[in-house]
VODORO-39094 format. One record per residue (C-alpha): residue in three letters; z, x, y; chain. Coordinates in Angstrom, 2 decimals. Layout:
(rec "ala" (Z X Y) "A")
...
// end
This chain:
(rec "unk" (151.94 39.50 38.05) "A")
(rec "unk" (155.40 39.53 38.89) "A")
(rec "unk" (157.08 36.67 41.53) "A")
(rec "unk" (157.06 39.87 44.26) "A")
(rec "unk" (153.66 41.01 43.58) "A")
(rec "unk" (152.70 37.26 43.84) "A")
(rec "unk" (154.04 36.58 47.04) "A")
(rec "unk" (153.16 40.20 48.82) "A")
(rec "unk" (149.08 39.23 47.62) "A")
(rec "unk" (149.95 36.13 49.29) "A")
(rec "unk" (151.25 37.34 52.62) "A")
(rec "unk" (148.18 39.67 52.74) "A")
(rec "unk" (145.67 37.14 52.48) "A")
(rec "unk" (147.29 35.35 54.85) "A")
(rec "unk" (147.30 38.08 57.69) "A")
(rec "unk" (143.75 39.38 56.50) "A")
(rec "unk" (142.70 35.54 57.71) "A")
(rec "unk" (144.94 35.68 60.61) "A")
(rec "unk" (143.50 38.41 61.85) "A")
(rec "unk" (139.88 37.01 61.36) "A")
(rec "unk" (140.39 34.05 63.67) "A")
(rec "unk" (142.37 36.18 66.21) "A")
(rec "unk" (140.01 38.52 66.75) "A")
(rec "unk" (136.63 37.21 67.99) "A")
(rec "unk" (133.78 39.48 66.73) "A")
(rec "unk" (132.50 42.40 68.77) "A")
(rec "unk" (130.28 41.52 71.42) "A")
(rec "unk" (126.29 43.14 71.37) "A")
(rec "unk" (125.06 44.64 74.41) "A")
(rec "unk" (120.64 44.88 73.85) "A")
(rec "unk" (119.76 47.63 76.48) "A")
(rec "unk" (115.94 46.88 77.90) "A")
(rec "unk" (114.82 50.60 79.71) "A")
(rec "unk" (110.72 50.78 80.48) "A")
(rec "unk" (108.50 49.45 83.18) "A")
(rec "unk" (106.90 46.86 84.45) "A")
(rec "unk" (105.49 44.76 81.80) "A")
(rec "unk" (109.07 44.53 80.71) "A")
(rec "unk" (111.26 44.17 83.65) "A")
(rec "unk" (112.81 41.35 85.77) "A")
(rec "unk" (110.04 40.16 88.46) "A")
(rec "unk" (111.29 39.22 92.38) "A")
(rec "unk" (110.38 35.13 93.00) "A")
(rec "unk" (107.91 36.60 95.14) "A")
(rec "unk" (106.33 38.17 92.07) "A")
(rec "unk" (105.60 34.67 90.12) "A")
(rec "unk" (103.99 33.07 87.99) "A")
(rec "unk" (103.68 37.60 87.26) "A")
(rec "unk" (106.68 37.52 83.71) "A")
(rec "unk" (107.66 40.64 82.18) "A")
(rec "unk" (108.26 40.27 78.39) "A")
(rec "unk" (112.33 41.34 78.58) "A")
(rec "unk" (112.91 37.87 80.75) "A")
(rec "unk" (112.13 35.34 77.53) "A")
(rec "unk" (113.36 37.91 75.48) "A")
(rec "unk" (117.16 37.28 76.55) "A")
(rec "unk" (117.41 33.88 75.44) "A")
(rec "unk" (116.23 34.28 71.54) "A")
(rec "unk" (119.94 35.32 70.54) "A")
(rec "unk" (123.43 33.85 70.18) "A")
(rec "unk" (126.32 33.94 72.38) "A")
(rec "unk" (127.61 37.37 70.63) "A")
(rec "unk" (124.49 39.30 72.48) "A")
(rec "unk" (123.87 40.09 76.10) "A")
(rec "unk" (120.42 41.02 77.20) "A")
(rec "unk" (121.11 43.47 79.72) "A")
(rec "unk" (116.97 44.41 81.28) "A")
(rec "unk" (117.14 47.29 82.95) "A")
(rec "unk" (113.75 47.95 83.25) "A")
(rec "unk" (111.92 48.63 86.49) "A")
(rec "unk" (108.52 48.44 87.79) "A")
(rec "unk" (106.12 51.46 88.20) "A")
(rec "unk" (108.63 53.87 86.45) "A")
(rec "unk" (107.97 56.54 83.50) "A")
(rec "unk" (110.84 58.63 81.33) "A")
(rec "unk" (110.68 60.62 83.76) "A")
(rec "unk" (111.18 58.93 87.13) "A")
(rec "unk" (113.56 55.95 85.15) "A")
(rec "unk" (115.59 59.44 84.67) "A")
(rec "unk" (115.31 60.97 87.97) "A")
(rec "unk" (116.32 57.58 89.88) "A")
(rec "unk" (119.58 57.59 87.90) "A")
(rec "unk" (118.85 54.24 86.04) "A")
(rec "unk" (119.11 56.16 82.63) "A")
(rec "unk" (122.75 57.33 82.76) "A")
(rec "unk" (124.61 54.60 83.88) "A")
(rec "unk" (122.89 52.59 80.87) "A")
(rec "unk" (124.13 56.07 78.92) "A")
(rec "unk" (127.66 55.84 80.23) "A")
(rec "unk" (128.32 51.83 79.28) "A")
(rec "unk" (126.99 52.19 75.86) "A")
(rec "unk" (129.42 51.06 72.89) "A")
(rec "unk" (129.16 51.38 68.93) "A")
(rec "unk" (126.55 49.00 67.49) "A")
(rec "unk" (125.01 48.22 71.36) "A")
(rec "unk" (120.98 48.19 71.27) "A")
(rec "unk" (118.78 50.47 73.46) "A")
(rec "unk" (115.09 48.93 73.37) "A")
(rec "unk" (112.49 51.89 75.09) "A")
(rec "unk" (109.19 51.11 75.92) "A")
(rec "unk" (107.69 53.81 78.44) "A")
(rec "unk" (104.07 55.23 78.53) "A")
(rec "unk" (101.89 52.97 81.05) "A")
(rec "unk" (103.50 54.91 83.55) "A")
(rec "unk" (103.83 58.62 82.09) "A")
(rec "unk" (100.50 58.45 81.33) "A")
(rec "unk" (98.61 58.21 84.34) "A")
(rec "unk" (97.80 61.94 86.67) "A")
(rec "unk" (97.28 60.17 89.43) "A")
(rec "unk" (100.33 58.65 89.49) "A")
(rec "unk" (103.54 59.76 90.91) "A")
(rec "unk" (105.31 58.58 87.66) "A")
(rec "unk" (102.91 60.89 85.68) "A")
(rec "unk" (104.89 62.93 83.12) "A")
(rec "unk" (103.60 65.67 81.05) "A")
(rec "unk" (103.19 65.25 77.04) "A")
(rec "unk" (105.66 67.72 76.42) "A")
(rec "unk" (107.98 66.23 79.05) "A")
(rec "unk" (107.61 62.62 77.57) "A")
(rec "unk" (108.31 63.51 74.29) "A")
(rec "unk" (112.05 65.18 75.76) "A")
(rec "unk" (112.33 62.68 77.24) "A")
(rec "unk" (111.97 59.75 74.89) "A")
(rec "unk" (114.63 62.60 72.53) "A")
(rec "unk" (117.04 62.38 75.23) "A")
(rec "unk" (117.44 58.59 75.16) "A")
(rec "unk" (117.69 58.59 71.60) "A")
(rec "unk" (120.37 61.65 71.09) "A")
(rec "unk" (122.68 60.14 74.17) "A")
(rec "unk" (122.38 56.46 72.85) "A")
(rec "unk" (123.33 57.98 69.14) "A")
(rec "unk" (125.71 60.20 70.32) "A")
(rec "unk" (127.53 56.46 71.64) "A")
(rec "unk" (127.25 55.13 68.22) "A")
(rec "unk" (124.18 53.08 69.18) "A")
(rec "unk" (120.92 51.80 67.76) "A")
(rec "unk" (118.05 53.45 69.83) "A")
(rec "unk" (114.76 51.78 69.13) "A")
(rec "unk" (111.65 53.19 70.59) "A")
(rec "unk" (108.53 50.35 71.36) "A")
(rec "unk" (105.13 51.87 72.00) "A")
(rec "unk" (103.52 50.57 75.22) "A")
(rec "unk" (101.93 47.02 75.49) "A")
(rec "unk" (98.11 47.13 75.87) "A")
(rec "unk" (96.20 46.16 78.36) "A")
(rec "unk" (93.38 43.80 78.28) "A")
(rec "unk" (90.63 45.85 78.29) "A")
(rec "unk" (87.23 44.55 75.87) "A")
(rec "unk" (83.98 46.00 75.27) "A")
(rec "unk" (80.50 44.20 75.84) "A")
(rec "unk" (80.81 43.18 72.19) "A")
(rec "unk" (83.70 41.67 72.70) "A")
(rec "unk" (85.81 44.26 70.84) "A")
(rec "unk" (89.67 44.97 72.18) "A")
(rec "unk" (90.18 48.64 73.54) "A")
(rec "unk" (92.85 51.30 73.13) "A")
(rec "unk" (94.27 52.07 76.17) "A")
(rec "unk" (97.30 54.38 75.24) "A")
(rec "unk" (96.30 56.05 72.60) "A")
(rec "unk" (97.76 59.57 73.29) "A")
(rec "unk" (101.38 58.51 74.42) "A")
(rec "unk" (101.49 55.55 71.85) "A")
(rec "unk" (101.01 58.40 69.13) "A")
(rec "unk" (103.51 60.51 70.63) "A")
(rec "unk" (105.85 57.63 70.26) "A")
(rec "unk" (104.79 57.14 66.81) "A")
(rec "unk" (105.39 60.59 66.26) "A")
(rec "unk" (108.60 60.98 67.79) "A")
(rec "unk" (110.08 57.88 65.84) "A")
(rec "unk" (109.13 59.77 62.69) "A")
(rec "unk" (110.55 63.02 63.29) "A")
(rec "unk" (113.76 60.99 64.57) "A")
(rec "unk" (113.91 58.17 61.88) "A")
(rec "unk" (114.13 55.66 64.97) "A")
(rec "unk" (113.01 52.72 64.49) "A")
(rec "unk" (109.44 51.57 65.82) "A")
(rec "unk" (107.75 48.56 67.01) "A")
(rec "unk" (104.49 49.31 67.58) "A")
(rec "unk" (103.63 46.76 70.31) "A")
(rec "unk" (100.48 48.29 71.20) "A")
(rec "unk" (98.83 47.74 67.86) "A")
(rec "unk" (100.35 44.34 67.85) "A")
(rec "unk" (99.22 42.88 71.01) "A")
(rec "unk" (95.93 44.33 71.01) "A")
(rec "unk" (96.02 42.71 67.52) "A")
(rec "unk" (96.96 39.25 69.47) "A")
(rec "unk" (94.27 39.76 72.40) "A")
(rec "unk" (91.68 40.73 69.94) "A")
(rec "unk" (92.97 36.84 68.06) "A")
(rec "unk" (92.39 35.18 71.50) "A")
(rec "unk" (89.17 36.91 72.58) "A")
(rec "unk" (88.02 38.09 75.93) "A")
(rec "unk" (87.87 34.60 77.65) "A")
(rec "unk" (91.33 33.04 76.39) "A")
(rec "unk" (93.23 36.02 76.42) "A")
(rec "unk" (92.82 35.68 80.36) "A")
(rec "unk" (95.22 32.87 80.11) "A")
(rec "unk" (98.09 35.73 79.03) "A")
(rec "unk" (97.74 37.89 81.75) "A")
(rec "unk" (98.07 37.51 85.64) "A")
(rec "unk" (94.94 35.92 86.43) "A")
(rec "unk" (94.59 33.14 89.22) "A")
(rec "unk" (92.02 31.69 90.99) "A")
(rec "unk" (92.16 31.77 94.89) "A")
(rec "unk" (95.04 28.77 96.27) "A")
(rec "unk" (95.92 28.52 92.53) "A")
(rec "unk" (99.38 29.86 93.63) "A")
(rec "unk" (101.20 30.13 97.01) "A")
(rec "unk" (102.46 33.96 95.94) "A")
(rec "unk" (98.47 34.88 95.52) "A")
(rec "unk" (96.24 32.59 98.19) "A")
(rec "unk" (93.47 34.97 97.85) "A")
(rec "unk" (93.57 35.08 93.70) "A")
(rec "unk" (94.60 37.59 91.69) "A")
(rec "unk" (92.85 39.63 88.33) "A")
(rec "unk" (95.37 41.63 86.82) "A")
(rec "unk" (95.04 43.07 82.68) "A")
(rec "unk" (98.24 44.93 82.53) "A")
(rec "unk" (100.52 42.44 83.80) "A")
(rec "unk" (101.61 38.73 82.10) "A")
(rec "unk" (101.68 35.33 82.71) "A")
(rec "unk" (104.74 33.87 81.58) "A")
(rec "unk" (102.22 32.61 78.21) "A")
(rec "unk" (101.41 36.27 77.81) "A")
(rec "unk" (105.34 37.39 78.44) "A")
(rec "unk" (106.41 34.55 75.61) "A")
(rec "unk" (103.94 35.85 73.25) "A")
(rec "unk" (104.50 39.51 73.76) "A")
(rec "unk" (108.48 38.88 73.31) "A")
(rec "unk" (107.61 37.10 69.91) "A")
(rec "unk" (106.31 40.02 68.92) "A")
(rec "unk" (109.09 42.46 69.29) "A")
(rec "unk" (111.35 39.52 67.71) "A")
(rec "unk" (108.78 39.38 64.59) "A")
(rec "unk" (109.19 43.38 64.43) "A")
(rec "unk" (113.21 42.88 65.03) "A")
(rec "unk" (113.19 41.09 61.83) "A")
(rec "unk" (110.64 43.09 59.97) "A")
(rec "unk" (113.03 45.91 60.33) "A")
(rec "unk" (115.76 43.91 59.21) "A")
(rec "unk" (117.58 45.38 61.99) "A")
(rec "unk" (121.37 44.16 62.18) "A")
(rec "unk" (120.34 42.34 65.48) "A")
(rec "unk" (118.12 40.10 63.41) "A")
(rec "unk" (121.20 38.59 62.42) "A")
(rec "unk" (122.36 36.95 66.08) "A")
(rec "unk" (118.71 35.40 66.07) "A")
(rec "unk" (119.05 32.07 67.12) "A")
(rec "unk" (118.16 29.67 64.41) "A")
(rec "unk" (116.18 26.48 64.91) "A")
(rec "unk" (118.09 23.42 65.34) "A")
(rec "unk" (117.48 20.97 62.06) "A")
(rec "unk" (117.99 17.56 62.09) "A")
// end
């Protein structure tokens, strides 16, 4: 190599590192869009935890958690309120959109109730806009519920709208963490009595927010939040998703 030759290799090296340190490395924006058992809950609303609030702390300083999910909605209704497209319009290349919808879509007697057929668009949509932005749609099948038989045996509670998210990952090649097979998994590990201790149940005076007691199987405690977060964090790296890589590592001393 001559002197020249030397020197240029040198002075590109030199800018390639320059560069490195004066540039600070994209920042991660992780989209939550789903209901209730995800979403932010009021102060009024405690010791009640949806999942998404431990979730935001289990990553490094390049990753926002932005939770945008909302109680009581479905594809539908999260659509029609106009919460989708603003999360549509501030998406950038290699951002995160987490969707976890069904509790609400599922139900006739709802309001929220939306159609198979109409679910399944939906659940498309969010995927084509968010890849159309250059980023990573994920779809989550809904959480269970606590529901057990007399012997003691968990119980499917989404089974037709869980599948259709199943089904529409597949045909996609989306991603899929199937949180409904997981946490019935984790319920059906704690039983019918302990699993109590994940959900919102209180005793009457137990809490200010609830004097008269409360029994609730769909929504968490912050135990059950914590544990239902882990979950999506366990599937996170099971997918050896890029994300898994602004994990926050355990301090060693």
């Amino acid at each position: 190599m001559t002197q020249s030759a030397f020197s240029r290799s040198v002075a590109c090296v030199g800018l390639f590192l320059l560069l490195a340190f004066t540039f600070p490395p994209e920042k991660i924006t992780v989209y939550l869009i789903g209901d209730s058992t995800m979403s932010i809950k009021a102060e009024k609303a405690y010791p009640e935890t949806g999942w998404g609030m431990p979730f935001v702390h289990f990553f490094d300083e390049q990753v926002t958690v932005d939770n945008r999910a909302m109680n009581g909605r479905s594809t539908r209704t999260f659509i029609e309120e106009n919460r989708w497209q603003p999360v549509a319009d501030h998406l950038h290349e290699g951002d995160y959109v987490l969707i976890q919808f069904g509790h609400n879509d599922e139900v006739s007697t709802k309001k929220s109730y939306t159609p198979e057929v109409e679910f399944r668009q939906n659940l498309v949509r969010f995927i084509e806009e968010s890849r159309a932005k250059k980023a990573h749609p994920v779809l989550i099948t809904p959480v269970a519920r606590r529901q057990f038989d007399e012997k003691g045996k968990i119980q499917e509670t989404h089974a037709v709208y869980s599948e259709l998210t199943r089904a529409v990952a597949r045909e996609t090649n989306v991603p899929l963490i199937d949180l409904d097979r997981q946490s019935q998994e984790l319920l059906q590990s704690f039983g019918p009595e302990t699993s109590k201790l994940l959900f919102l149940q209180l005793a009457p005076g137990e809490h200010p927010n609830y004097p008269n007691g409360k029994v609730d199987n769909t929504h968490f405690s912050e135990l059950g939040a914590r544990k239902m977060a882990q979950l999506v964090l366990a599937s996170i790296k099971t997918l050896k998703l890029d994300l898994a890589d602004h994990i926050v590592q355990p301090k060693t001393n």
